[in-house]
C-alpha positions in Angstrom: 170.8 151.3 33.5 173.9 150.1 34.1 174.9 148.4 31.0 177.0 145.3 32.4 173.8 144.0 33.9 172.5 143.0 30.6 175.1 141.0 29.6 173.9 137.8 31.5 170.6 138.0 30.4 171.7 138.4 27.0 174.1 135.5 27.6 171.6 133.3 29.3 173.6 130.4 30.5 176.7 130.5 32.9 178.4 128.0 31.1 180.3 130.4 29.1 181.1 132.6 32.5 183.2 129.4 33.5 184.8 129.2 29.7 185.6 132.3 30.1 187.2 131.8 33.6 188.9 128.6 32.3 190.7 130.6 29.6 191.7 133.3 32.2 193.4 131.3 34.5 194.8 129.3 31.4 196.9 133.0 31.5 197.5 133.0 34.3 199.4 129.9 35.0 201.6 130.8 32.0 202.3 134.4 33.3 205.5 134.5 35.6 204.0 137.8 37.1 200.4 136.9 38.0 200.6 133.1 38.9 203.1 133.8 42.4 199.7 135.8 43.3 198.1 132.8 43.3 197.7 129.6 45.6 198.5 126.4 44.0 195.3 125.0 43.2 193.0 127.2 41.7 189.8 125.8 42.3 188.5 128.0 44.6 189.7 131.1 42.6 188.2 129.8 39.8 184.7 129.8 41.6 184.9 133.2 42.9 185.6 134.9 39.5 182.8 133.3 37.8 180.4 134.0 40.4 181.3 137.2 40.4 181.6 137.9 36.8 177.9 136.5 36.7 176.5 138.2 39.5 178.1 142.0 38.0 176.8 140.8 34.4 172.9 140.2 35.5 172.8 136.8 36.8 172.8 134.6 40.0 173.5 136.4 43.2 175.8 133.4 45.1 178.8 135.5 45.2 176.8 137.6 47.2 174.9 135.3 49.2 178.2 133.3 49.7 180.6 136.1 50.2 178.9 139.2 51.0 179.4 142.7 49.5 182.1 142.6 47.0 184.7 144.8 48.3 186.7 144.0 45.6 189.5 146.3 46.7 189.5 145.4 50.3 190.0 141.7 49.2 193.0 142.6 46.6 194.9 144.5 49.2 196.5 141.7 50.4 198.5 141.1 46.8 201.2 143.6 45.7 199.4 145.0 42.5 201.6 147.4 40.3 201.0 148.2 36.8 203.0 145.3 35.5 200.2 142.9 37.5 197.4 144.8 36.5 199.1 144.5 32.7 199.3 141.0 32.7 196.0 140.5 34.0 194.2 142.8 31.2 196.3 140.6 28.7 194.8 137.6 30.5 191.7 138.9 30.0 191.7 139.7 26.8 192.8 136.7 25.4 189.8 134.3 27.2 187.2 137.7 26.1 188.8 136.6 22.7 188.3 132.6 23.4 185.1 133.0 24.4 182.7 134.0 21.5 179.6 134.8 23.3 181.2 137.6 25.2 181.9 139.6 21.6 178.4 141.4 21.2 179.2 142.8 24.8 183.5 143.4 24.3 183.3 147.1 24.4 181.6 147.6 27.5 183.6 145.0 29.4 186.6 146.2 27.9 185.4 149.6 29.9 184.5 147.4 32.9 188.0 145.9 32.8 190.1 148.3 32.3 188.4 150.4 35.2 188.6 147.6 37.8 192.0 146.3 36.9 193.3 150.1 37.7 191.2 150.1 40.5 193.1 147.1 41.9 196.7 148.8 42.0 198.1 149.4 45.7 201.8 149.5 44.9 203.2 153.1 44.0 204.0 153.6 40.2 
């Protein structure tokens, strides 16, 4: 069993998905490498991540219904993605895993989770 689908359950609520988000893009608006990535009102961005954080943790499937398949790589291809990006992200992360306490019992398998998909995001050459 894939271990990330448990988390929602665990979690039970989404409320602390969109925490989590909140604090996320809190990071990114104060990193001068990740917010030019970003449009100028993060609203929608916002949405997506949570959805999709929830839907890969066990929970609702609107990202799906509302998006489709993932293809999470497909959709990042469009950003130039280097290790510095995908290092600024992680710290991102990080910090709202940290702000966001009911995420703790779960940390080391998202840590996995994150650090897999954030390297699987880079399309510029090293």
């Amino acid at each position: 069993m894939d271990p990330l689908s448990l988390i929602y359950p665990g979690i039970g609520s989404e409320e602390p998905f969109y925490r989590l988000v909140e604090h996320f893009y809190a990071g990114v608006e104060a990193s001068a490498i990740l917010r030019p990535l970003y449009p100028k009102d993060l609203t929608e961005a916002k949405s997506k991540l949570a959805k999709y954080l929830i839907y890969r943790t066990g929970g609702s499937q609107a990202y799906v219904e509302e998006r489709g398949h993932p293809r999470m790589r497909g959709r990042h291809m469009p950003f130039k993605i280097g290790v510095p990006e995908r290092d600024a992200w992680m710290e991102s992360m990080n910090k709202a895993l940290d702000q966001t306490p009911e995420f703790a019992p779960y940390r080391a398998d998202l840590d996995a989770f994150f650090e897999h998909f954030s390297t699987f995001m880079i399309n510029q050459p090293q």
